[in-house]
KEROKOL-774371 format. One record per atom (N, C-alpha, C, O, CB): atom name; x, y, z; residue number from 1. Coordinates in steps of 0.2 Angstrom, whole numbers. Atoms other than C-alpha are relative to their C-alpha. Glycine has a CB too. Example, Ala and Ser with C-alpha at 12.3 -4.5 7.8 and 13.67 -1.06 7.14 Angstrom:
2
<rec N <4 -6 0> 1>
<rec CA <62 -22 39> 1>
<rec C <4 6 0> 1>
<rec O <9 5 3> 1>
<rec CB <-5 0 6> 1>
<rec N <-4 -6 -1> 2>
<rec CA <68 -5 36> 2>
<rec C <-4 5 3> 2>
<rec O <-1 11 4> 2>
<rec CB <2 2 -7> 2>
//
This chain:
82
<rec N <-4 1 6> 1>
<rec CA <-437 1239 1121> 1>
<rec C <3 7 -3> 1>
<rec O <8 7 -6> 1>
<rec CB <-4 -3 -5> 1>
<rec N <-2 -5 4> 2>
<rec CA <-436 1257 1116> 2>
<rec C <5 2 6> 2>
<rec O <7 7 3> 2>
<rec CB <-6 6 -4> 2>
<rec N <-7 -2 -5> 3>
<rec CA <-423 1262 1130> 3>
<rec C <6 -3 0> 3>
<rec O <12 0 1> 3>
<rec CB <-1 -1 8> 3>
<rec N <-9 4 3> 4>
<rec CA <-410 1249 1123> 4>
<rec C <0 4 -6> 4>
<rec O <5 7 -6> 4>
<rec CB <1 -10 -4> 4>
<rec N <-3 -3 9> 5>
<rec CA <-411 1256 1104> 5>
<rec C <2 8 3> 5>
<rec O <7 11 0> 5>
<rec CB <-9 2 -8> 5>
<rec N <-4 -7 1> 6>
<rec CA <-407 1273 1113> 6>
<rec C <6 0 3> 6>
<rec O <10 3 2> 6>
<rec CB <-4 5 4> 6>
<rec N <-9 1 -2> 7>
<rec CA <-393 1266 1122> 7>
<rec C <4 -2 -6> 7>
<rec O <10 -1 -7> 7>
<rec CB <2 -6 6> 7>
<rec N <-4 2 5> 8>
<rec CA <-388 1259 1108> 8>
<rec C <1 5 -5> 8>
<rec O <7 7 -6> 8>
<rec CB <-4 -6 -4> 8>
<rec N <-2 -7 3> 9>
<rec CA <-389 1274 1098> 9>
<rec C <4 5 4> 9>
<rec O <8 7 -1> 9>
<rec CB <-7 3 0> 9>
<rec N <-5 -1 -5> 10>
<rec CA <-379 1282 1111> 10>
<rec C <7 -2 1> 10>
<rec O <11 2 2> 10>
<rec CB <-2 -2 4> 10>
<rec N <-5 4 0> 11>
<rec CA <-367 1270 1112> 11>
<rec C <5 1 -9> 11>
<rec O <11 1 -10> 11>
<rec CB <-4 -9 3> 11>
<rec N <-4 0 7> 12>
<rec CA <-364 1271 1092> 12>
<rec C <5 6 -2> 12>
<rec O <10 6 -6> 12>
<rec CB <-5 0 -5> 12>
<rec N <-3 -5 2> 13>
<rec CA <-361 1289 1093> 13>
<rec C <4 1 4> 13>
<rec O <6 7 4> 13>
<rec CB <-2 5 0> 13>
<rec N <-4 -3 -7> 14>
<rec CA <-350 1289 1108> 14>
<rec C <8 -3 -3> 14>
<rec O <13 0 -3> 14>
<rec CB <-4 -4 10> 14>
<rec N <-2 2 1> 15>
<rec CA <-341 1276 1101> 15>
<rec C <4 3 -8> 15>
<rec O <10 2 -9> 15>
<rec CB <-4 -5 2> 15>
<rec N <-3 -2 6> 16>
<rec CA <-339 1284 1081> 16>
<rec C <4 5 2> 16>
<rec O <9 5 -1> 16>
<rec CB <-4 3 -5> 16>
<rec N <-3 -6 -4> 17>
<rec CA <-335 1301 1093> 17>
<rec C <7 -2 0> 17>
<rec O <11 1 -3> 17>
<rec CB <-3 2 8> 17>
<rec N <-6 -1 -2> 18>
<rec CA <-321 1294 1099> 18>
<rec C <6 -4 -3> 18>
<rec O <12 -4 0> 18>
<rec CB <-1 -1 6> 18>
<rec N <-1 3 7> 19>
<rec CA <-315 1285 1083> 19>
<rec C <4 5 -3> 19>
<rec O <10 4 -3> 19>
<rec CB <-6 -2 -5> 19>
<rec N <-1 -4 3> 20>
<rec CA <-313 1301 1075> 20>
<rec C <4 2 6> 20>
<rec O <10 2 4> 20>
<rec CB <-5 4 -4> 20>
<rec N <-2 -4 -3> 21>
<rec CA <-308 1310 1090> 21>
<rec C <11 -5 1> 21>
<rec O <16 -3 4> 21>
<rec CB <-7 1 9> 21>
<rec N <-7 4 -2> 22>
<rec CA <-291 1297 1092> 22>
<rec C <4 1 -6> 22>
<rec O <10 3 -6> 22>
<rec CB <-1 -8 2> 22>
<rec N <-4 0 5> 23>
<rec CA <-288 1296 1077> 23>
<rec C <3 7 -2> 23>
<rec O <9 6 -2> 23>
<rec CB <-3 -2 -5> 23>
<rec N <-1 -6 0> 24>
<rec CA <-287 1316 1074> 24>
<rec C <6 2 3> 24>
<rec O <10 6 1> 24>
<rec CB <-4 4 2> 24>
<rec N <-8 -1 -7> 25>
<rec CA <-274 1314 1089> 25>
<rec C <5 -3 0> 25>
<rec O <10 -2 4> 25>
<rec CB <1 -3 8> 25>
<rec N <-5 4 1> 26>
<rec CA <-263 1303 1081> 26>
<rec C <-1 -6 4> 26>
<rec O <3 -10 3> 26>
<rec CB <5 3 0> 26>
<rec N <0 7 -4> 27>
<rec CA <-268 1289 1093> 27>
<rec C <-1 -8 -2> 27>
<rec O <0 -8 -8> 27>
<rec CB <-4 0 5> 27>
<rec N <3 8 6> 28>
<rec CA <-274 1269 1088> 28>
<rec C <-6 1 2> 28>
<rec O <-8 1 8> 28>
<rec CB <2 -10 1> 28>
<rec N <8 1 1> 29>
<rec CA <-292 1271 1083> 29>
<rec C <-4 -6 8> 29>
<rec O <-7 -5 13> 29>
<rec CB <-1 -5 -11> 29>
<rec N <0 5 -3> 30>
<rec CA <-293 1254 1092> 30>
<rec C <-2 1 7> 30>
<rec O <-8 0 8> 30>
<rec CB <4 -4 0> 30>
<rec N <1 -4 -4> 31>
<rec CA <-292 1262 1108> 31>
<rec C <-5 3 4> 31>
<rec O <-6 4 10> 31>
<rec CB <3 2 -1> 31>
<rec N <8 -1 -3> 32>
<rec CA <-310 1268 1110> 32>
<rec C <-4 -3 3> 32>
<rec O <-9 -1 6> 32>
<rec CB <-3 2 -3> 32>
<rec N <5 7 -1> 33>
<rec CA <-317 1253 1111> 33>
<rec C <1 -4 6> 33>
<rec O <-3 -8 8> 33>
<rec CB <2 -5 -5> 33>
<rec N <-4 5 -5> 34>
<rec CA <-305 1247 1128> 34>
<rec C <-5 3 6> 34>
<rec O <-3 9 8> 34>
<rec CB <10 2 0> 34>
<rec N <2 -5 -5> 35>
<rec CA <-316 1254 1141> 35>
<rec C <2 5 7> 35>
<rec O <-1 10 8> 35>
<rec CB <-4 -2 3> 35>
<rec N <-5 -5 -4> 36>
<rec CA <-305 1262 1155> 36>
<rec C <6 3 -4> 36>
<rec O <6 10 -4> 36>
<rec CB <3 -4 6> 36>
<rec N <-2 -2 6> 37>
<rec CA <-292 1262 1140> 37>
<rec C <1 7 -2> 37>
<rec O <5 11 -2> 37>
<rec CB <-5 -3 -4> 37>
<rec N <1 -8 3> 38>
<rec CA <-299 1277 1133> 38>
<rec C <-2 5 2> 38>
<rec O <-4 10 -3> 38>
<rec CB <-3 0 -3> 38>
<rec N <-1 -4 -5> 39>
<rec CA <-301 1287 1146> 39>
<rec C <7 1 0> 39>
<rec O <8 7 -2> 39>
<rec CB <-2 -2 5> 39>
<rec N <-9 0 -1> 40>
<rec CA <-281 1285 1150> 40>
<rec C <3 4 -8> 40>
<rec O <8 8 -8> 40>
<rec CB <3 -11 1> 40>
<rec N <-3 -1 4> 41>
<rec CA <-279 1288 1132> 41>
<rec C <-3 9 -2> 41>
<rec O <1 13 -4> 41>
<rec CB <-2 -6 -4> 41>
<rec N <2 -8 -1> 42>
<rec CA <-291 1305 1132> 42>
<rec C <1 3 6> 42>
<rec O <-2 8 7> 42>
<rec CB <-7 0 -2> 42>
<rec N <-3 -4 -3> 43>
<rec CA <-284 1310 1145> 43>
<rec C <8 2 -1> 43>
<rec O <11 8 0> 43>
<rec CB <0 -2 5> 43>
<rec N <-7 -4 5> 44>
<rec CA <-266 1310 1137> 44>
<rec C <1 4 -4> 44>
<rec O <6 7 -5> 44>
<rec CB <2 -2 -3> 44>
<rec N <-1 -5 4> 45>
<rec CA <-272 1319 1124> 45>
<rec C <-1 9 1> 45>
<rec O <1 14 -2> 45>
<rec CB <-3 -2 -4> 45>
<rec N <-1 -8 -2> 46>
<rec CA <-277 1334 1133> 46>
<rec C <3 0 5> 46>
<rec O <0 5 8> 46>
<rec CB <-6 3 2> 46>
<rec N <-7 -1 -3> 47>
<rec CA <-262 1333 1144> 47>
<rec C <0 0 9> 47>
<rec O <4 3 13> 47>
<rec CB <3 9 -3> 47>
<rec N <2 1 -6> 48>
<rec CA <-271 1328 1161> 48>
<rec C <2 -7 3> 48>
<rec O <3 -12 -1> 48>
<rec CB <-8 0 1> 48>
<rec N <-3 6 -2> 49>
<rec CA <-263 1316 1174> 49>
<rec C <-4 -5 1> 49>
<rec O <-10 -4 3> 49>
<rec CB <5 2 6> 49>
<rec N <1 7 2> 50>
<rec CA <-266 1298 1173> 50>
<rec C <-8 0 4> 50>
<rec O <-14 0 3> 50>
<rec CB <7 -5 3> 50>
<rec N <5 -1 -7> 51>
<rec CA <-274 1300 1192> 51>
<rec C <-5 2 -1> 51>
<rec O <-9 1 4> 51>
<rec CB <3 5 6> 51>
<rec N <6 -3 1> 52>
<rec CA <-290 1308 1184> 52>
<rec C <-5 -4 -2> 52>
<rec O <-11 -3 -1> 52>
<rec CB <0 6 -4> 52>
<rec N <6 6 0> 53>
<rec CA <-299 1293 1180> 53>
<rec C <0 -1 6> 53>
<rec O <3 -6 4> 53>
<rec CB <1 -7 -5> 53>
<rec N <2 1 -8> 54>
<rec CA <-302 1290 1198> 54>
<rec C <-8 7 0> 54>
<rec O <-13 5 3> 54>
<rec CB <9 3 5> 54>
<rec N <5 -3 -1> 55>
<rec CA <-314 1305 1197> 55>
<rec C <-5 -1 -5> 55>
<rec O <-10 1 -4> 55>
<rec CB <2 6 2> 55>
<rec N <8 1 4> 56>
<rec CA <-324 1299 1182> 56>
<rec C <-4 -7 4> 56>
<rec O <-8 -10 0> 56>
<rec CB <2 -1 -9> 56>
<rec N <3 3 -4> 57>
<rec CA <-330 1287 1195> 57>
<rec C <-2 0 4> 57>
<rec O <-5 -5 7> 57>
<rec CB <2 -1 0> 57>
<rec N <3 -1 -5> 58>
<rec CA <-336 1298 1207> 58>
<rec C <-7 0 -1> 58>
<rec O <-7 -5 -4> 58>
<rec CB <1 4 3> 58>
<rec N <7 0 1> 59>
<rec CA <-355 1300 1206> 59>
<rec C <2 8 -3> 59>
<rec O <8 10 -2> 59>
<rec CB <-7 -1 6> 59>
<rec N <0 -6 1> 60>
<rec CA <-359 1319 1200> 60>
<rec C <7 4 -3> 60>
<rec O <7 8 -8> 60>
<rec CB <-1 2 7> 60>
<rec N <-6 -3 1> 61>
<rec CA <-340 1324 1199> 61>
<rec C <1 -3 -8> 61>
<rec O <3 2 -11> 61>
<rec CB <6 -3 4> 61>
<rec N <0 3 5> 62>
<rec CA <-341 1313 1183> 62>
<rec C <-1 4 -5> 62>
<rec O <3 5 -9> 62>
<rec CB <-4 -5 1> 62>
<rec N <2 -3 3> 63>
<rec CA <-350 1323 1174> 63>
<rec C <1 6 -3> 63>
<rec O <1 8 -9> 63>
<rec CB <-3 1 2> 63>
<rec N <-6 -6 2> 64>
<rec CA <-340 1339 1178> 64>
<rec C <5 -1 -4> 64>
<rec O <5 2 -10> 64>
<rec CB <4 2 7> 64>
<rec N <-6 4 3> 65>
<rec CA <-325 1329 1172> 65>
<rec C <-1 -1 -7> 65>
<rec O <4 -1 -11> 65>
<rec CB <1 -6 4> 65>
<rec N <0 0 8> 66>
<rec CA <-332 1326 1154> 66>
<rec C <-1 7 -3> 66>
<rec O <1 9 -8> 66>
<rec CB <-6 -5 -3> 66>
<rec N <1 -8 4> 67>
<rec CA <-337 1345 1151> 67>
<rec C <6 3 2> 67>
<rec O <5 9 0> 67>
<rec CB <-8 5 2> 67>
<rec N <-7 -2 -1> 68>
<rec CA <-319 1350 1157> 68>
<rec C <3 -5 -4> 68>
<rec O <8 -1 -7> 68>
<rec CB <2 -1 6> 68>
<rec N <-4 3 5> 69>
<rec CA <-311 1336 1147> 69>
<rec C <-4 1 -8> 69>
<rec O <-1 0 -13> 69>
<rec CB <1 -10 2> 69>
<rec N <4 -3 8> 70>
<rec CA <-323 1342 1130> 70>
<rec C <3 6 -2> 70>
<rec O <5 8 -8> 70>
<rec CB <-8 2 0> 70>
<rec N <0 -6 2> 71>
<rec CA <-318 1358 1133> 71>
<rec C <8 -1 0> 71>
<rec O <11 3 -4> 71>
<rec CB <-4 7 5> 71>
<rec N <-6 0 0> 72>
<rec CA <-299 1354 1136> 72>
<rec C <2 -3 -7> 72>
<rec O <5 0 -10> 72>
<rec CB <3 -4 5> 72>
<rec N <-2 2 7> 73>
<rec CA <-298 1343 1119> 73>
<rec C <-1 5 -5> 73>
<rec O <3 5 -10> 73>
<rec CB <-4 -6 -1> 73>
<rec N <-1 -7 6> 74>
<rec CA <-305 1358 1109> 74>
<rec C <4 3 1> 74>
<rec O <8 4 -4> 74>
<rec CB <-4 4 -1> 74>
<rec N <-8 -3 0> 75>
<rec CA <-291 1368 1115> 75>
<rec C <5 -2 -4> 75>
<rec O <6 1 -9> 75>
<rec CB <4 -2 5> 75>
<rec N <-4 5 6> 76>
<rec CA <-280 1354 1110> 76>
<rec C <2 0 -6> 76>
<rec O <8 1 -9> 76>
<rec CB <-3 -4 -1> 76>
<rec N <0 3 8> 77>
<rec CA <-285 1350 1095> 77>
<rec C <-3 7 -5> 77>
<rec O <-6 8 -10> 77>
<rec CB <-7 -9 -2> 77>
<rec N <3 -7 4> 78>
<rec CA <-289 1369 1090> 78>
<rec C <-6 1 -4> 78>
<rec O <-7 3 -9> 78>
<rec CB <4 2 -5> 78>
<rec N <6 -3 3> 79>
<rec CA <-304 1370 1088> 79>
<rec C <-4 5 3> 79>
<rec O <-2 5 9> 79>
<rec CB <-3 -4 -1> 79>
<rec N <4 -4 -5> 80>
<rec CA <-316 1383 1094> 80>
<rec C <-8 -3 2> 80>
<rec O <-11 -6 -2> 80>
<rec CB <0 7 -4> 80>
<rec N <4 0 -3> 81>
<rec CA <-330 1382 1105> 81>
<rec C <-7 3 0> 81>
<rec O <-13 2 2> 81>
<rec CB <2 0 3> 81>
<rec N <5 -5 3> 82>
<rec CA <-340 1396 1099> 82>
<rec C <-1 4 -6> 82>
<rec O <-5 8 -6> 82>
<rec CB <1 4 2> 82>
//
């Protein structure tokens, strides 16, 4: 039971994360919720071609691919990292 409340917990922040993060982008909020969706959609906003959801499907590469798309959206959206 306690390994669901943490996905669930997980799931809430990932999901408010990317609420705020669309919205900030001018995108529809709605959108986070679509599950490939919002990928395609955070990849438009940090200016990566479509084709890159293909690698958040690889094993391992996946991983790479969200800490390169984190660090591309702060760019983006001017924020700093440090």
């Amino acid at each position: 039971m306690v390994p669901y409340l943490f996905l669930l917990a997980y799931l809430v922040v990932l999901f408010a994360s990317l609420w705020k993060l669309f919205q900030k982008a001018g995108k529809p909020a709605w959108a986070a919720f679509v599950p490939v969706y919002n990928i395609i959609v955070w990849l438009k906003i940090s200016g990566k071609p479509w084709w890159w959801v293909v690698l958040f499907a690889v094993p391992g590469v996946n991983l790479l691919m969200f800490i390169i798309m984190n660090v591309n959206i702060s760019i983006v959206l001017g924020e700093r990292s440090f």
